[in-house]
N, C-alpha and C positions, 0 to 999 in steps of 0.2 A: 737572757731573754725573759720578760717577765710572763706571768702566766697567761692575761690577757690577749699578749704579744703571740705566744704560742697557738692559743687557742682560736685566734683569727687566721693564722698562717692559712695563707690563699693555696689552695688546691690547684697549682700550674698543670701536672699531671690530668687533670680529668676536662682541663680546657683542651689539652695538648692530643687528647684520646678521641677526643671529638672531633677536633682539626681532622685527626689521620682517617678517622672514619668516613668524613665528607670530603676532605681537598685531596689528599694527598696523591700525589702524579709526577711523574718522571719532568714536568715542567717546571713545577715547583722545586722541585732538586733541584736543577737547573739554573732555577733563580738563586739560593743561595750559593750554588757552586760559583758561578758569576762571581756573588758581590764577596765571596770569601778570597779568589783567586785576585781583586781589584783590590783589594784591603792589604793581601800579603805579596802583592807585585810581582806575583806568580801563577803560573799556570802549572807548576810542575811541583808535584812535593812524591818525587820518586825518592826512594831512601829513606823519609822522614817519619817519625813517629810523632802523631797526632793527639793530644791529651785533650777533651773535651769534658771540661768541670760544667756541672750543670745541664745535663746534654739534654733537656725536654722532650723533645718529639725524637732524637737522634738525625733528625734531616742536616744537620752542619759535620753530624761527622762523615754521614753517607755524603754529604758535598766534598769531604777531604779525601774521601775514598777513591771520589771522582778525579778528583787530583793527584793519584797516584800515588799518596799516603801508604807508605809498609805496612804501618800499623797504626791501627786508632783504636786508642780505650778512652772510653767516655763514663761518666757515673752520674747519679743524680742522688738527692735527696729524698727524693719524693716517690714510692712506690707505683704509683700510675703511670709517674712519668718514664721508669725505670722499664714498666711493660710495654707502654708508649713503644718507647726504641726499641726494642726488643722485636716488637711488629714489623717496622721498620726495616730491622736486621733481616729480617724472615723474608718484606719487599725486596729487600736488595739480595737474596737467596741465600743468606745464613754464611757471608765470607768468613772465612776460617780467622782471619787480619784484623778482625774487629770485633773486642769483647767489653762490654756492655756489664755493671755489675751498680751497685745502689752504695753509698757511700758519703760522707759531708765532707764540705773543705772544710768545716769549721774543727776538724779531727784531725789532729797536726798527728800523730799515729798514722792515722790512712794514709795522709797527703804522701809521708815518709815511707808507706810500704810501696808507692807508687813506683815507677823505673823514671827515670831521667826522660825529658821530653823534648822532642825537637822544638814545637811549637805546642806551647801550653793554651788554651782558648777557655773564653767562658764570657758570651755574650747574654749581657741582661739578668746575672744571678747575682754575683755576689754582694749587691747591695739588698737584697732580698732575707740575708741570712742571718738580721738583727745584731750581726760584727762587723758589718762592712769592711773596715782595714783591714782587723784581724784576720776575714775573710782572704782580702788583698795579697796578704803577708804569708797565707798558709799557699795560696793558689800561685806565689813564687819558687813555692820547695823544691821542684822536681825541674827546675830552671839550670840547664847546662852556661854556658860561658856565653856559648855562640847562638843559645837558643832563643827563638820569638814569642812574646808574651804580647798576645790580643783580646786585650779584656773588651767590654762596653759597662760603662755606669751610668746611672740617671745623672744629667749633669745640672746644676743648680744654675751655672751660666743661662741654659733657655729657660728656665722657672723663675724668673722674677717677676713675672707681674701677668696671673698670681702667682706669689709665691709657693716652695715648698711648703710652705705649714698649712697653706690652704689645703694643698694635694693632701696631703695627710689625715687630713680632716675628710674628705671626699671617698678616701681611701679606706677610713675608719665605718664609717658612713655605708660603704658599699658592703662591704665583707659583713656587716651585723645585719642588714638586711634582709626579707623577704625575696624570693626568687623574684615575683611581680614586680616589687620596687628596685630590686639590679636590671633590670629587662627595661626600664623605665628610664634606672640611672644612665643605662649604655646610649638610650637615644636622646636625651636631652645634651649627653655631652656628643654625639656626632651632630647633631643639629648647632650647638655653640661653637665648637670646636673645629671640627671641619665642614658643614654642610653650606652655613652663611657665609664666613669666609673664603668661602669659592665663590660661592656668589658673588659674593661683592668686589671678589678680583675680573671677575666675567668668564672663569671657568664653569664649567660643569662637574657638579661633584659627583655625578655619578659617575661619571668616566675616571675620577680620582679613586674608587672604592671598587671600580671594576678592576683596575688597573695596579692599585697595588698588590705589592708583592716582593717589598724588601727583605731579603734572607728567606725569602720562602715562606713569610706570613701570610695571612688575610687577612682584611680590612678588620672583620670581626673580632679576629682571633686577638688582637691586637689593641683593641680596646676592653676587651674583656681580661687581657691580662694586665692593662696598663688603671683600668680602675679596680681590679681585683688585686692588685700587687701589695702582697704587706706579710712579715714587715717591709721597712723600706729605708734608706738614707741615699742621701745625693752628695753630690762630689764634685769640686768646679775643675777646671782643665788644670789651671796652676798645682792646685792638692793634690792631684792625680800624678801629675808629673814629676813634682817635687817628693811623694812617696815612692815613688817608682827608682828614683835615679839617691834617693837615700837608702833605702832598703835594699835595693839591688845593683847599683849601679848601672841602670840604663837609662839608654837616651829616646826620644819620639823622633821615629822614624817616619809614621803615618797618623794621621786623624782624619776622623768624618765628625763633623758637629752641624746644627743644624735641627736635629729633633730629639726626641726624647732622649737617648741615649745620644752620649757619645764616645765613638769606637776609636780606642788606643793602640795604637799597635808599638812595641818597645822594645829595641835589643843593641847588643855595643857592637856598634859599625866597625872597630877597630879587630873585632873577635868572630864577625859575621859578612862573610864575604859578600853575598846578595846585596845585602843593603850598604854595606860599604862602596859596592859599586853605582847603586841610588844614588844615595846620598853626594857622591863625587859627580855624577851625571848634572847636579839640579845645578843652574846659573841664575844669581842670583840679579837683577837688572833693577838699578838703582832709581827711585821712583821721586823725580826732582818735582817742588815747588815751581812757582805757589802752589798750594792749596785752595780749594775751592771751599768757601764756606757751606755749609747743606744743610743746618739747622741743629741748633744744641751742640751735643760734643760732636756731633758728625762733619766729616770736611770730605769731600771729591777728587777725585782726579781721573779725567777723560783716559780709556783705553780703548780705542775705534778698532786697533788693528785685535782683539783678543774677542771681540765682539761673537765670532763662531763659535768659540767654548765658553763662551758665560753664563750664569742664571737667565731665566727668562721666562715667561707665561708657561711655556708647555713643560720645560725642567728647571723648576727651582732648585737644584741642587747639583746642575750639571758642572758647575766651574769646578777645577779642581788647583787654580790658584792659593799661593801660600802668601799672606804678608809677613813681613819683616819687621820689627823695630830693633832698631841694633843689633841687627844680625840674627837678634833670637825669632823664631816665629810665632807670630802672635796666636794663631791655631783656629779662631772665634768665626769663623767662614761662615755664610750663608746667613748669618743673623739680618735679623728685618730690620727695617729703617728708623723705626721706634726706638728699638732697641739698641740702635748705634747711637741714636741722637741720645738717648735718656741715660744710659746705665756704661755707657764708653766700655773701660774694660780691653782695650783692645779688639771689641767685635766689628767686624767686617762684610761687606757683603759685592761679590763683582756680579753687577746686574748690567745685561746690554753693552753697552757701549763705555759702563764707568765704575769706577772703584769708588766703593761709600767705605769710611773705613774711621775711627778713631782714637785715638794714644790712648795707651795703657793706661795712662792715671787722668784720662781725659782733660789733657793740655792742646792748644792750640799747636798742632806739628808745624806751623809754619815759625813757631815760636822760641818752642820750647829744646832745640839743639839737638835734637836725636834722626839718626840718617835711617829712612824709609828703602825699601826692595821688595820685588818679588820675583817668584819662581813662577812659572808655567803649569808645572804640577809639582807638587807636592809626594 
């Protein structure tokens, strides 16, 4: 990491101190115990020991705790944010099960003093840590046979237009700034970012800012870490995957894509009975032509009877539909109609009544000889 690089490293900790001093409530636990328990296709992690890389607030590991987690050690980097948890700890009355210490993944030593982990987590860091992979590579150490690895990365897939280098620039931009001009930078990009385009969908944005609360963020909190974040690197779902199942040999068992991050969840179904039995569960329904053309690489196909679990006005993110191309799944869900038509990729989006979806190297699928499917969930 260069010196510059260092010297901007964004303070997550003292966002994260702030958070706990104004939101923090047995609700907000609740919200990420939710989306943690929806991500790992359980509600139960009696027996399991919980590894939390990166643990900021500690609110994800007090969510595993909730899930009946044995044992959860979490670390951070960042000494505020290490007190952060620690607070935390103290909200949730100091369980004996859960210990809390300050530590890097980028310390292939630590990672190694660490014990073996049922499930290793670290949602939203390890691209922060100026190694990304290397990051990747250290936060696999403590990875048994049978064990689950649910990371989240920036993913370059929803950053094309603009691009990453743009963010980067934005991102440089914020961190060298005046407090008045980040105060500044934060409303200009919720007025860009999300406050128009609500509008101009015909929602209300303030009910979108009242109402978040993915993993137990805040609106705020969450754009202050996402323009304060640096360093930084992104990572598309292919790269992710393709390092995952070379370095460790696993497979994607689960993804969430759609916004900033996208959450991975990765372990060998042959070694992991939970998801072994997932993964045998899903049927996969073969998705016949024609194809409906929809514009650019985008092509359609009517699905009336799925219409209750699809995207829509009030949840754009409710489908939990998996597409198919040969078998393999494409992953790229929820992506917008723009972005299906312009950049293919295999991004997909089940809106209403219909699947927008586009081939991999964006070829005509009514064409190009490759058999379409999907799963109901994923």
């Amino acid at each position: 990491m260069n010196t510059e690089t260092a010297e901007m490293r964004y303070g997550f900790g003292q966002n994260w101190a702030e958070f706990v001093d104004q939101k923090l409530s047995d609700s907000i636990i609740e919200e990420s115990r939710v989306h943690l328990a929806e991500m790992l296709r359980t509600d139960d992690l009696s027996g399991k020991t919980f590894l939390d890389i990166g643990c900021g607030s500690g609110i994800h590991s007090l969510a595993a705790l909730r899930l009946g987690a044995k044992r959860v050690i979490a670390f951070d980097y960042d000494e505020d944010s290490v007190a952060t948890a620690r607070r935390v700890h103290a909200f949730a009355g100091a369980p004996d099960n859960w210990e809390i210490m300050q530590g890097s993944v980028l310390d292939e030593a630590f990672m190694k003093s660490l014990p073996v982990a049922d499930i290793v987590y670290s949602w939203g860091v390890l691209h922060h840590t100026g190694d990304m992979w290397r990051a990747v590579r250290n936060a696999g150490i403590p990875l048994a046979d049978d064990s689950v690895f649910y990371i989240a990365l920036y993913s370059s897939d929803n950053y094309v237009d603009p691009p990453p280098s743009y963010w980067l620039k934005v991102k440089r931009a914020y961190n060298l700034a005046p407090q008045w001009r980040k105060s500044l930078m934060e409303m200009q990009y919720m007025l860009r970012w999300h406050f128009l385009p609500e509008i101009k969908a015909g929602r209300n944005p303030w009910a979108l800012m009242k109402q978040y609360g993915s993993r137990g963020m805040t609106y705020w909190t969450d754009v202050k870490d996402w323009l304060g974040g640096w360093p930084m690197d992104f990572a598309s779902l292919n790269e992710t995957q393709a390092f995952c199942d070379e370095e460790f040999g696993l497979s994607l068992m689960n993804v969430k894509t759609g916004e900033g991050c996208t959450e991975y969840v990765f372990a060998r179904p042959d070694r992991n009975e939970q998801w072994r039995k997932v993964v045998e569960s899903r049927t996969l329904i073969p998705l016949e032509g024609p194809f409906n053309a929809a514009g650019g690489k985008s092509y359609s196909k009517p699905l009336p009877a799925l219409t209750n679990v699809a995207d829509d006005m009030t949840d754009p993110r409710r489908s939990r539909l998996m597409l198919y191309e040969d078998g393999k799944p494409l992953g790229l869900s929820h992506s917008i109609h723009d972005h299906i038509s312009r950049f293919a990729g295999g991004r997909f989006c089940h809106w209403g009544e219909t699947l927008y979806f586009s081939a991999s190297d964006g070829s005509d699928p009514n064409q190009n000889g490759r058999s379409y499917a999907y799963c109901e969930r994923f």
